[in-house]
N, CA, C and O atoms as a Tripos MOL2 file, in Angstrom:
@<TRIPOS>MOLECULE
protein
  272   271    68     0     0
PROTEIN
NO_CHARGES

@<TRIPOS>ATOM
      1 N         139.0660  174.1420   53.6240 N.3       1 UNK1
      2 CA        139.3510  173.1000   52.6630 C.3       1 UNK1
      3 C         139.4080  173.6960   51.2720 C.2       1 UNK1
      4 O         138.9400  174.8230   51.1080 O.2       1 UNK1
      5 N         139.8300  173.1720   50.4650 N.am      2 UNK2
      6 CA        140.2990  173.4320   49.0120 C.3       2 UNK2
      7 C         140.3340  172.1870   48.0500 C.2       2 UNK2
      8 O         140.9390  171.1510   48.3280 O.2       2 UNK2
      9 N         139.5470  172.4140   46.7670 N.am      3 UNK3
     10 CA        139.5200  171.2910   45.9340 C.3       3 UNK3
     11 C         140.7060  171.6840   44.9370 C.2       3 UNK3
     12 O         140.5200  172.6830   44.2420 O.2       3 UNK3
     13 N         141.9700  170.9500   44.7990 N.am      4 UNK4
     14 CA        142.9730  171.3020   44.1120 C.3       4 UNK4
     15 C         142.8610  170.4000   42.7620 C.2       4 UNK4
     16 O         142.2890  169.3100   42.7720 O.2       4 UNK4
     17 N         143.3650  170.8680   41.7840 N.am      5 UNK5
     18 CA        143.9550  169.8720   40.6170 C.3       5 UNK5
     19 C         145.2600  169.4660   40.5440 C.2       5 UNK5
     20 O         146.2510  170.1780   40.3800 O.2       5 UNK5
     21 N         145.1800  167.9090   40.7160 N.am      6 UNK6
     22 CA        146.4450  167.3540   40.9740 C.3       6 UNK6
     23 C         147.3280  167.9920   38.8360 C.2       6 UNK6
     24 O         148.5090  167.7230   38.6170 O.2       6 UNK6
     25 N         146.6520  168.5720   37.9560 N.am      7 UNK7
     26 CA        147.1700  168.2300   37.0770 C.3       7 UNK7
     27 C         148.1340  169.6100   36.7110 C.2       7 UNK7
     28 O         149.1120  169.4570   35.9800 O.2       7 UNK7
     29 N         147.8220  170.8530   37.2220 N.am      8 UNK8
     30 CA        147.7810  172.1280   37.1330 C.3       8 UNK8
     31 C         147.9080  172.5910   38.5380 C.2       8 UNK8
     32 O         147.4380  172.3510   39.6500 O.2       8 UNK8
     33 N         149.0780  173.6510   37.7470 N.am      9 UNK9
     34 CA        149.4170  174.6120   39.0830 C.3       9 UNK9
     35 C         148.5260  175.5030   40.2640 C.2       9 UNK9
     36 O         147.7170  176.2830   39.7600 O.2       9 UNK9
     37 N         148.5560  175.4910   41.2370 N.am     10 UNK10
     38 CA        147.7290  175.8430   41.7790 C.3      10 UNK10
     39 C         148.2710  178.0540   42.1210 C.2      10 UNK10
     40 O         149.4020  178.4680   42.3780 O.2      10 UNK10
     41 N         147.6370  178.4730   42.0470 N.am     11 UNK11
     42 CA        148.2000  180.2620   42.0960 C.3      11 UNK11
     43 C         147.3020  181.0100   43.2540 C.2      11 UNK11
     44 O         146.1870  181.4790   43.0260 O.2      11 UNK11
     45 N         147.9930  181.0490   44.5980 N.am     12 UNK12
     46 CA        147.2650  182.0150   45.4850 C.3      12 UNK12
     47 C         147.7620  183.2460   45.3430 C.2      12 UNK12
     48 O         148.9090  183.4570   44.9480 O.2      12 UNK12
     49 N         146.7570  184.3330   45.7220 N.am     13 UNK13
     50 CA        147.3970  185.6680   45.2980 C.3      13 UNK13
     51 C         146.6900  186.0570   46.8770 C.2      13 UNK13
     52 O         145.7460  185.4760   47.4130 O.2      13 UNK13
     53 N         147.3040  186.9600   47.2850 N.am     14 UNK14
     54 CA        147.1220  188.2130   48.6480 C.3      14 UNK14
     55 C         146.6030  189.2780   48.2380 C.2      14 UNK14
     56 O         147.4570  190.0720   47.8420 O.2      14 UNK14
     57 N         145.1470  189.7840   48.1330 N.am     15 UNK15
     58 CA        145.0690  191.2020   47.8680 C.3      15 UNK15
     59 C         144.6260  191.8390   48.8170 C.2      15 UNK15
     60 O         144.3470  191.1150   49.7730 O.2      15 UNK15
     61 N         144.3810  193.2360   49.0130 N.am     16 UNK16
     62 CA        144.2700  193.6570   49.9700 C.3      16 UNK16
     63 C         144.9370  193.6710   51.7710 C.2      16 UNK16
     64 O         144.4980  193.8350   52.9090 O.2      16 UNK16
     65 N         146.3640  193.3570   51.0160 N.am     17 UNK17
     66 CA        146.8160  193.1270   52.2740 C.3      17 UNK17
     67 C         147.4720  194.0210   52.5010 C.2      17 UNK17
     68 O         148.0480  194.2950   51.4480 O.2      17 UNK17
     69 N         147.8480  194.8780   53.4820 N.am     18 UNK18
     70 CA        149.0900  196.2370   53.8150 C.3      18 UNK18
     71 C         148.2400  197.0620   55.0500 C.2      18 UNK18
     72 O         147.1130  196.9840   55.5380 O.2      18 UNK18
     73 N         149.3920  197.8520   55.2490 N.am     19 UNK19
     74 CA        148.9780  198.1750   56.5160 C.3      19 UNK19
     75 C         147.9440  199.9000   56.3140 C.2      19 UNK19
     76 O         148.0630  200.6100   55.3150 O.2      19 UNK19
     77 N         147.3950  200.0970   57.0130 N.am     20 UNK20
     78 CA        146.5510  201.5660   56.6030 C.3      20 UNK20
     79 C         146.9440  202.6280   55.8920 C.2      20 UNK20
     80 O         148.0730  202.8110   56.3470 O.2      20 UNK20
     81 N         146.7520  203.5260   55.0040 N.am     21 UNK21
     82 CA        147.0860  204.6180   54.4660 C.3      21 UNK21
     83 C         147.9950  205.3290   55.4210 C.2      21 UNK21
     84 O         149.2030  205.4460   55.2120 O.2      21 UNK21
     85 N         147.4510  205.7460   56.3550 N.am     22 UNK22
     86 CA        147.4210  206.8310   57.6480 C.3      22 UNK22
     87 C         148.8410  205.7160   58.4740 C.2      22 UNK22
     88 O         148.9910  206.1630   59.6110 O.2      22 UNK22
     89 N         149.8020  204.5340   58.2400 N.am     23 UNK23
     90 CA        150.2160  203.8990   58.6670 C.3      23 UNK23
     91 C         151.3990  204.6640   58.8320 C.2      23 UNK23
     92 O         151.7340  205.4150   57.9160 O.2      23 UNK23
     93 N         152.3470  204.5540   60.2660 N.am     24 UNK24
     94 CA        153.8880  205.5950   59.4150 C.3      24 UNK24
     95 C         155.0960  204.7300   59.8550 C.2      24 UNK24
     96 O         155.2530  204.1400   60.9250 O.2      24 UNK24
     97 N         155.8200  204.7860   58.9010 N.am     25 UNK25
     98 CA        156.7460  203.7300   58.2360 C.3      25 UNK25
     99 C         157.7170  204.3930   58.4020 C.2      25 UNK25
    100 O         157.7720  205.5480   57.9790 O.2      25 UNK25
    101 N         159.0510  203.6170   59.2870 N.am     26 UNK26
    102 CA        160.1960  204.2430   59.6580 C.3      26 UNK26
    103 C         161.0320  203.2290   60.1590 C.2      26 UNK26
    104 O         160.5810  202.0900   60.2690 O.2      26 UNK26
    105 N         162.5890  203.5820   60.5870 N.am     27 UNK27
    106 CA        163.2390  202.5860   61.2160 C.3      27 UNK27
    107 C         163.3140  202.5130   62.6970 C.2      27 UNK27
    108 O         163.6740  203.4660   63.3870 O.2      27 UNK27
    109 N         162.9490  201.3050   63.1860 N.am     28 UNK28
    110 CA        162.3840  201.4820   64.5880 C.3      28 UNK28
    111 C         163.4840  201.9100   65.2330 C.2      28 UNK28
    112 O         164.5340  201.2960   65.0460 O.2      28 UNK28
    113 N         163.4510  203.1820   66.2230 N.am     29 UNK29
    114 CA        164.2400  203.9500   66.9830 C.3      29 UNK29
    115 C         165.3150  203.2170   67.9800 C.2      29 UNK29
    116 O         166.3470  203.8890   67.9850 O.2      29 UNK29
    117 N         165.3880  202.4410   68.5490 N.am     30 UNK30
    118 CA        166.2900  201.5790   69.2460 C.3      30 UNK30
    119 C         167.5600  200.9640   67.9700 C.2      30 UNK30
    120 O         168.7480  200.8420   68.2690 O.2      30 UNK30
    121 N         167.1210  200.7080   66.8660 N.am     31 UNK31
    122 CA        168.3450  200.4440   65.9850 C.3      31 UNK31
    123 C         168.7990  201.7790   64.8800 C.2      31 UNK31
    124 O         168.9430  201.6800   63.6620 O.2      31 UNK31
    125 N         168.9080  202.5820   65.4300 N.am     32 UNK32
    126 CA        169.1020  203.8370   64.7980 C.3      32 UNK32
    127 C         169.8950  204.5820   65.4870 C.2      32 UNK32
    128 O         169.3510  205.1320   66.4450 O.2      32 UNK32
    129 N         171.7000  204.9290   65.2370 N.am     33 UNK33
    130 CA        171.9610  205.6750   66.4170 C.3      33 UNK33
    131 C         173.1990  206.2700   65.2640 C.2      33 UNK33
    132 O         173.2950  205.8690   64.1040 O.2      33 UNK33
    133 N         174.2820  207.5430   66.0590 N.am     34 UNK34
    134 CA        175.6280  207.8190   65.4690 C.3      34 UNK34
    135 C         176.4880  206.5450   64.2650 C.2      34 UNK34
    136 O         177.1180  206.8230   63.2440 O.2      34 UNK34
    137 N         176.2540  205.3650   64.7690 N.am     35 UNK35
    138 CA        176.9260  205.0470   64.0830 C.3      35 UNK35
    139 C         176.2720  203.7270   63.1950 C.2      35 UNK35
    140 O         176.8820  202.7390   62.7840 O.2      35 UNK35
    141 N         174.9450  204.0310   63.0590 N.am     36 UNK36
    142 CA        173.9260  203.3580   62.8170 C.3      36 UNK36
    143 C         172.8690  204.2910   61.9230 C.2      36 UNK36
    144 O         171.6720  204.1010   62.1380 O.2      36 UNK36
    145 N         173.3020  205.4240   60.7980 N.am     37 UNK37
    146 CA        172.2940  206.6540   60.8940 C.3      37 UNK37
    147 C         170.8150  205.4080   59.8540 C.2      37 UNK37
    148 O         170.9170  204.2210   59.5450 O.2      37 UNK37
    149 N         170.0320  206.0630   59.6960 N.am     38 UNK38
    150 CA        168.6820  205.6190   59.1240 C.3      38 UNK38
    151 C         169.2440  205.5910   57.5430 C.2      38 UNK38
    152 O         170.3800  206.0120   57.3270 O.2      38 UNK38
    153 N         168.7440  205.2850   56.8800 N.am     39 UNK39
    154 CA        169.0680  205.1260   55.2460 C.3      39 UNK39
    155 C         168.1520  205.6330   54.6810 C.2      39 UNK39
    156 O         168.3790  206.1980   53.6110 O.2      39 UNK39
    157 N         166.7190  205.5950   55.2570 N.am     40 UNK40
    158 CA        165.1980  206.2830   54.4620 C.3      40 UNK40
    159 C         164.6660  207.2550   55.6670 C.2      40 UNK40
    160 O         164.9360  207.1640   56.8650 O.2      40 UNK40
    161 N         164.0230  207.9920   55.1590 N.am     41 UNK41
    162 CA        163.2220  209.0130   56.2170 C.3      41 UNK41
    163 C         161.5990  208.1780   56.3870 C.2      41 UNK41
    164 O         161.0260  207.3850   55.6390 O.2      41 UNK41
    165 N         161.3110  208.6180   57.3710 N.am     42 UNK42
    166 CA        159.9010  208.0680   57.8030 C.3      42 UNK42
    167 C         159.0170  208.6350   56.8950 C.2      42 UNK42
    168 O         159.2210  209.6870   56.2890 O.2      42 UNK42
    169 N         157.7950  207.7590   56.7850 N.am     43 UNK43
    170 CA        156.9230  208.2790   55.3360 C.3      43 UNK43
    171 C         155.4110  207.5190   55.8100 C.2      43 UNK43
    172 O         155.4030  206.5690   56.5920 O.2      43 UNK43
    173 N         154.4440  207.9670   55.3450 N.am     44 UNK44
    174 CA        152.7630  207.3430   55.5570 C.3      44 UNK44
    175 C         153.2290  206.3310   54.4130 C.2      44 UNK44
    176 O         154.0240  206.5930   53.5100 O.2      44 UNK44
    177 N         152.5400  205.0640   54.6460 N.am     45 UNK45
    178 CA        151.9740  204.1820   53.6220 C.3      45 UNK45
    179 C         151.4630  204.5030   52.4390 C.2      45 UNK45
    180 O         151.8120  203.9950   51.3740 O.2      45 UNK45
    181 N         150.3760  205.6020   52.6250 N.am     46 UNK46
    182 CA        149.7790  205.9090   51.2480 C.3      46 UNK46
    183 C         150.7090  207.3480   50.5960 C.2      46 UNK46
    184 O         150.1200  207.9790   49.7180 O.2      46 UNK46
    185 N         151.8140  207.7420   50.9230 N.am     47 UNK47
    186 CA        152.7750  208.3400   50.3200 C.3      47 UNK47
    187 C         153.4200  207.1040   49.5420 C.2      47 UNK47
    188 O         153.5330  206.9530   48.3250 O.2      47 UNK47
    189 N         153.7830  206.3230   50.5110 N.am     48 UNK48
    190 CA        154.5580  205.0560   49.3540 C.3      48 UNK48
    191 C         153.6470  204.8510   48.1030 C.2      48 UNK48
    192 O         154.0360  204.9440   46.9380 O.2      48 UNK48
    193 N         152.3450  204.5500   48.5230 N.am     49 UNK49
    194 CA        151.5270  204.0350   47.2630 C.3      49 UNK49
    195 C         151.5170  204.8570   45.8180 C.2      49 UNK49
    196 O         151.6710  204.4790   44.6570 O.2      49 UNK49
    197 N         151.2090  206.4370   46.5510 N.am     50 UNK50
    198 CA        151.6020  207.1660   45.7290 C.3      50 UNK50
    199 C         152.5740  207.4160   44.5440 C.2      50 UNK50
    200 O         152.4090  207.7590   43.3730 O.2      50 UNK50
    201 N         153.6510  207.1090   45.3050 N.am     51 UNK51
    202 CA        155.0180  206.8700   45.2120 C.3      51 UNK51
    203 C         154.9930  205.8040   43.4520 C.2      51 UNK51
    204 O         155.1830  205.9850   42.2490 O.2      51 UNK51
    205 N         154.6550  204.8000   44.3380 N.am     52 UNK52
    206 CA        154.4500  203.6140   43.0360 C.3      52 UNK52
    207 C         153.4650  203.4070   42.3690 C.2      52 UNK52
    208 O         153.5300  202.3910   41.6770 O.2      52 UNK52
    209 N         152.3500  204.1210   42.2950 N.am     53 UNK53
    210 CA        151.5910  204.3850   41.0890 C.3      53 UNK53
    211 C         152.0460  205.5770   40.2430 C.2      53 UNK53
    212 O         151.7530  205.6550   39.0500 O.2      53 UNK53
    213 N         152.5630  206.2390   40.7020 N.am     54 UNK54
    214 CA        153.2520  207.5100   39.7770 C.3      54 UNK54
    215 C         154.0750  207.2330   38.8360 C.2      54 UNK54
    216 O         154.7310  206.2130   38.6240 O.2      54 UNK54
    217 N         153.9980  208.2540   38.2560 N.am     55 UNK55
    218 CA        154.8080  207.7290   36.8940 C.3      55 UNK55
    219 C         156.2950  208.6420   37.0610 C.2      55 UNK55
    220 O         157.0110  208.8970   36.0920 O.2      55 UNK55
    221 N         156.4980  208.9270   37.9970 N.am     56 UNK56
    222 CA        157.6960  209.8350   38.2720 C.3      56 UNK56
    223 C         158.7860  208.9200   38.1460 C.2      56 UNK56
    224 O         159.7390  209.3070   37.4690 O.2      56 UNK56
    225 N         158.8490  207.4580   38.8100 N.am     57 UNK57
    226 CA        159.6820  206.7400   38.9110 C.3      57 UNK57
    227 C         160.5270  206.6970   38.2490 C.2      57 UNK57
    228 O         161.4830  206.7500   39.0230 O.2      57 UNK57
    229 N         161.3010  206.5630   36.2380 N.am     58 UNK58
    230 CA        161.1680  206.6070   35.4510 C.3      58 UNK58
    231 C         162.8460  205.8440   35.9750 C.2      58 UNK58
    232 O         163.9310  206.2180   36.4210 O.2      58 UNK58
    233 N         162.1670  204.6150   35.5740 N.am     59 UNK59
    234 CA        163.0490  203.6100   36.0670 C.3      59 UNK59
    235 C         163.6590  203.2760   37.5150 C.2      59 UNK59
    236 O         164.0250  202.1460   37.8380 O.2      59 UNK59
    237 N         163.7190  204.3600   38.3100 N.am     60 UNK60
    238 CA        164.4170  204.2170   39.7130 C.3      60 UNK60
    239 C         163.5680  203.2940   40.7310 C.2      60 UNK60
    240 O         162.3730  203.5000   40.5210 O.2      60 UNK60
    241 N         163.7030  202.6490   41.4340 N.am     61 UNK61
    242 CA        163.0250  202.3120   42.4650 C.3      61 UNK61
    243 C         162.3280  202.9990   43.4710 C.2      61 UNK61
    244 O         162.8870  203.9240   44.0610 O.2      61 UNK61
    245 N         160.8320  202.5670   43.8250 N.am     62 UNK62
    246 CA        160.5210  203.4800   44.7780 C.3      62 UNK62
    247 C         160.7390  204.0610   45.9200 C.2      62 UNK62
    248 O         160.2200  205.1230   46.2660 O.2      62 UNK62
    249 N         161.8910  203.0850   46.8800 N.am     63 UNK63
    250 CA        162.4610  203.6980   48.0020 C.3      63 UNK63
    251 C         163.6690  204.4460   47.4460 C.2      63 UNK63
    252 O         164.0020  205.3950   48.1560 O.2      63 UNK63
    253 N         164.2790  204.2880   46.5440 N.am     64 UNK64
    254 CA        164.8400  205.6850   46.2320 C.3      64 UNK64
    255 C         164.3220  206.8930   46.4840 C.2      64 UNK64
    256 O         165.1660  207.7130   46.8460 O.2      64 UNK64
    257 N         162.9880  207.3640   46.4010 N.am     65 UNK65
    258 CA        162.4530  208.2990   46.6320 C.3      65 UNK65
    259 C         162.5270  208.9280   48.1440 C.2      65 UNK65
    260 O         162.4640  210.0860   48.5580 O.2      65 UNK65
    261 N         162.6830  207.7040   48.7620 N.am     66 UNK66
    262 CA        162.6710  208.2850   50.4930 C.3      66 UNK66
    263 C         164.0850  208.0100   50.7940 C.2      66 UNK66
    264 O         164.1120  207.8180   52.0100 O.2      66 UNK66
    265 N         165.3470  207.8840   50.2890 N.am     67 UNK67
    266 CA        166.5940  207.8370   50.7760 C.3      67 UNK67
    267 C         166.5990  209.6700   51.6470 C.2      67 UNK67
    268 O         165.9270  210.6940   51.5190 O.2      67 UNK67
    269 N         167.9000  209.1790   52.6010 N.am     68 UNK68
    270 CA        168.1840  210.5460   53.2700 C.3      68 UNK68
    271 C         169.1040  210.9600   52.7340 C.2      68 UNK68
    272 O         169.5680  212.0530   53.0600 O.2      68 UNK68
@<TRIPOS>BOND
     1     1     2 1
     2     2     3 1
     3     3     4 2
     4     3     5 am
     5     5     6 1
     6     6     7 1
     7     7     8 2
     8     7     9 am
     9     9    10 1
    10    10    11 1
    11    11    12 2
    12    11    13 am
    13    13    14 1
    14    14    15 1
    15    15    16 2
    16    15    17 am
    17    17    18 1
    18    18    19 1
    19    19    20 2
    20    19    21 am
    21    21    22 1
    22    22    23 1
    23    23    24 2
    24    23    25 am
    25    25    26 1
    26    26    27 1
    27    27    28 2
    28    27    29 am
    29    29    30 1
    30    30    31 1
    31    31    32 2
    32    31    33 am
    33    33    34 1
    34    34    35 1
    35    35    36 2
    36    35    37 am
    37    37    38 1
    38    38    39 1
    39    39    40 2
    40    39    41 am
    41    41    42 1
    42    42    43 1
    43    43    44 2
    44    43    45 am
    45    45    46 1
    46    46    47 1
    47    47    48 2
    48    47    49 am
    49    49    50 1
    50    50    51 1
    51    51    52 2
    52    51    53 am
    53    53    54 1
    54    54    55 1
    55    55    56 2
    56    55    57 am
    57    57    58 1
    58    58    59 1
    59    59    60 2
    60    59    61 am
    61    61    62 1
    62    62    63 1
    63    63    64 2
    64    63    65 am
    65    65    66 1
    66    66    67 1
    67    67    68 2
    68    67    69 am
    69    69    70 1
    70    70    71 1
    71    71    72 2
    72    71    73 am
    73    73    74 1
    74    74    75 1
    75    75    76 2
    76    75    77 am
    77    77    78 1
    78    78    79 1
    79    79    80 2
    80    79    81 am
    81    81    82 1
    82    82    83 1
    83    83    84 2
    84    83    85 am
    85    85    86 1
    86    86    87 1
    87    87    88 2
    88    87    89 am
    89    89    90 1
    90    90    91 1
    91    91    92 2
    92    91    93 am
    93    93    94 1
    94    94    95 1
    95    95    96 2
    96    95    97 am
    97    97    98 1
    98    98    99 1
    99    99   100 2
   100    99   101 am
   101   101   102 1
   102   102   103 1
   103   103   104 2
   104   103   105 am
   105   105   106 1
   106   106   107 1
   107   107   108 2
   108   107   109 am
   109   109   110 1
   110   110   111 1
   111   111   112 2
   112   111   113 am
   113   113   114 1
   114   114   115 1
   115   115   116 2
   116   115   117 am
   117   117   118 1
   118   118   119 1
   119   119   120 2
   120   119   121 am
   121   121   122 1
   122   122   123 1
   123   123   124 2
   124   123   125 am
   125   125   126 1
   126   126   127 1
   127   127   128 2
   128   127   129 am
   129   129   130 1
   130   130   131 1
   131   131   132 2
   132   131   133 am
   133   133   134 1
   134   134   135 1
   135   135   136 2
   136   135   137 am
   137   137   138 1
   138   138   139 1
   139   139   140 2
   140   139   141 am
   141   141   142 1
   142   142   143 1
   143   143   144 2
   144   143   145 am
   145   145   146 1
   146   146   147 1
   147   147   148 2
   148   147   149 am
   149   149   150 1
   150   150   151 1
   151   151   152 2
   152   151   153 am
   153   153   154 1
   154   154   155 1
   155   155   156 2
   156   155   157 am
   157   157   158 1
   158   158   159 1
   159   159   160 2
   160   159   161 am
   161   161   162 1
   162   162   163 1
   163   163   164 2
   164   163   165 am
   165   165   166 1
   166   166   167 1
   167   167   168 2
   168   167   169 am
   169   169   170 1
   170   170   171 1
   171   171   172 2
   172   171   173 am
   173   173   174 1
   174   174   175 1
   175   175   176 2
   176   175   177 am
   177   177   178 1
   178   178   179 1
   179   179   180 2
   180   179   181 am
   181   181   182 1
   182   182   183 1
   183   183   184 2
   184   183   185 am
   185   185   186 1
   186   186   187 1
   187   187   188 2
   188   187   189 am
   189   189   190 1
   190   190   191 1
   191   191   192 2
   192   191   193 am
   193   193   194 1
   194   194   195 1
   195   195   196 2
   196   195   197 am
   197   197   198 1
   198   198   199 1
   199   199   200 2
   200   199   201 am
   201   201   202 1
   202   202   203 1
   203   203   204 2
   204   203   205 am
   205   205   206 1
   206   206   207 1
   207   207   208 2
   208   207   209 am
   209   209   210 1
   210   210   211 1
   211   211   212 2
   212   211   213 am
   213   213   214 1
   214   214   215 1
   215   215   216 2
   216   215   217 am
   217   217   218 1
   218   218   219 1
   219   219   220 2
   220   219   221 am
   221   221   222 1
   222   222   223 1
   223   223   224 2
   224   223   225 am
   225   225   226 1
   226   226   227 1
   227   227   228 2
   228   227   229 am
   229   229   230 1
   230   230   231 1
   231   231   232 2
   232   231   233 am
   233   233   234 1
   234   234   235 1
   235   235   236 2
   236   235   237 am
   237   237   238 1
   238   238   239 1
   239   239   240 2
   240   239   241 am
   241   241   242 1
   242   242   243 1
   243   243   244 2
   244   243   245 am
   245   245   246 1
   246   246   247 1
   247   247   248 2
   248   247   249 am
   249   249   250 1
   250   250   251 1
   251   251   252 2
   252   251   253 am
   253   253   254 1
   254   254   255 1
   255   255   256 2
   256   255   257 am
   257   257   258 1
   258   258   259 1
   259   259   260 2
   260   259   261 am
   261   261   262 1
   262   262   263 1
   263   263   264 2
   264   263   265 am
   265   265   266 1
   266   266   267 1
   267   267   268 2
   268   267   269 am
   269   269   270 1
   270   270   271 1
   271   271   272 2
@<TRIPOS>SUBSTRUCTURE
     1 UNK1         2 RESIDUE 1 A UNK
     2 UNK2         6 RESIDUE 1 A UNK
     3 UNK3        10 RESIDUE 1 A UNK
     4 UNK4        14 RESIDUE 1 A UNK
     5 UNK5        18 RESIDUE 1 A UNK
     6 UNK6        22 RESIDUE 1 A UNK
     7 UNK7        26 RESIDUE 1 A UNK
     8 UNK8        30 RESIDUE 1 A UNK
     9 UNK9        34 RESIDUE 1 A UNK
    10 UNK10       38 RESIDUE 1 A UNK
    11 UNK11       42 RESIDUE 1 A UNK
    12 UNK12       46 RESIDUE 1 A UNK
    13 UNK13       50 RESIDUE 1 A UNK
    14 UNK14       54 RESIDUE 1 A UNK
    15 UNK15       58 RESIDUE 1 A UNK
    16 UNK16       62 RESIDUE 1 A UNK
    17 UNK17       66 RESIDUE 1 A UNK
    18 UNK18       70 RESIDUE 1 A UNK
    19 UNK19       74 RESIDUE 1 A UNK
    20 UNK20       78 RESIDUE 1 A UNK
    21 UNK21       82 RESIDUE 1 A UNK
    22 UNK22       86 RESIDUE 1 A UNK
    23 UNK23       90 RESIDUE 1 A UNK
    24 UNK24       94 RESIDUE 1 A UNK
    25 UNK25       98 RESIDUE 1 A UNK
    26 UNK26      102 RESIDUE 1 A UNK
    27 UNK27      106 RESIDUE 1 A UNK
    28 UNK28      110 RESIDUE 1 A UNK
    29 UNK29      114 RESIDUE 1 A UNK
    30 UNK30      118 RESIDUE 1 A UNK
    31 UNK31      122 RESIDUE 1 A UNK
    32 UNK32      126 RESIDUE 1 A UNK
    33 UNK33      130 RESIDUE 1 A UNK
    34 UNK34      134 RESIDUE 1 A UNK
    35 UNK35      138 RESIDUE 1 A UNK
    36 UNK36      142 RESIDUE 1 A UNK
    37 UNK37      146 RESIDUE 1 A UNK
    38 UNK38      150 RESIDUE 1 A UNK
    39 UNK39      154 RESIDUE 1 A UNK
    40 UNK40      158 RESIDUE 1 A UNK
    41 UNK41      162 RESIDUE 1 A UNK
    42 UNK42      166 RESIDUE 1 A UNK
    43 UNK43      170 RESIDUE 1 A UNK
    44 UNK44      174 RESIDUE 1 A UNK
    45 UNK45      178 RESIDUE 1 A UNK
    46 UNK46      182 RESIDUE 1 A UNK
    47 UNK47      186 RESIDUE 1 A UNK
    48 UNK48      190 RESIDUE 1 A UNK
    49 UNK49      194 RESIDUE 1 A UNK
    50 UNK50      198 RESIDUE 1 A UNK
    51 UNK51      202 RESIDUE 1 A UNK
    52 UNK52      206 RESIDUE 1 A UNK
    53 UNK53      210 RESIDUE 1 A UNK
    54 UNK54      214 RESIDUE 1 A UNK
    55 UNK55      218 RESIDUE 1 A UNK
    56 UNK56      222 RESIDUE 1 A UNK
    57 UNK57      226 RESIDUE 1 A UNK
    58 UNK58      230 RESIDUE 1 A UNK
    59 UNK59      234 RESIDUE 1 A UNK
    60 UNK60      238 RESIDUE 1 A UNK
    61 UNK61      242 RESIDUE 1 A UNK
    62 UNK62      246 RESIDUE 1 A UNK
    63 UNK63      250 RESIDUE 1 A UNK
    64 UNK64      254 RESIDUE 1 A UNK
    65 UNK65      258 RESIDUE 1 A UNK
    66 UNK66      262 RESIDUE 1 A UNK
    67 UNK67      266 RESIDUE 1 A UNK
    68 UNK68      270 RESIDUE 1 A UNK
């Protein structure tokens, strides 16, 4: 249950949600073929994180970083 204010917006936030450091992130192998190639290379979770706390970004997006 939840006591809301009918007068004011109500703001849920998710923290701690994602999958393990040690997690590995790729395109699942059955949709990946010759004429289907992958677009990103497989990568750990906490490489991504890495990824986007760094200041390397310097404007680009972070899956830019893992394009093939």
């Amino acid at each position: 249950r939840a006591i809301t204010n009918a007068s004011t917006t109500r703001i849920s936030v998710a923290t701690f949600c994602g999958p393990s450091e040690d997690a590995f992130i790729a395109p699942a192998a059955p949709l990946v073929d010759e004429h289907h190639p992958a677009l990103y290379r497989g990568y750990e979770f906490g490489e991504f994180k890495r990824v986007i706390w760094s200041k390397e970004l310097k404007g680009k997006k972070a899956l830019d970083h893992f394009k093939i």
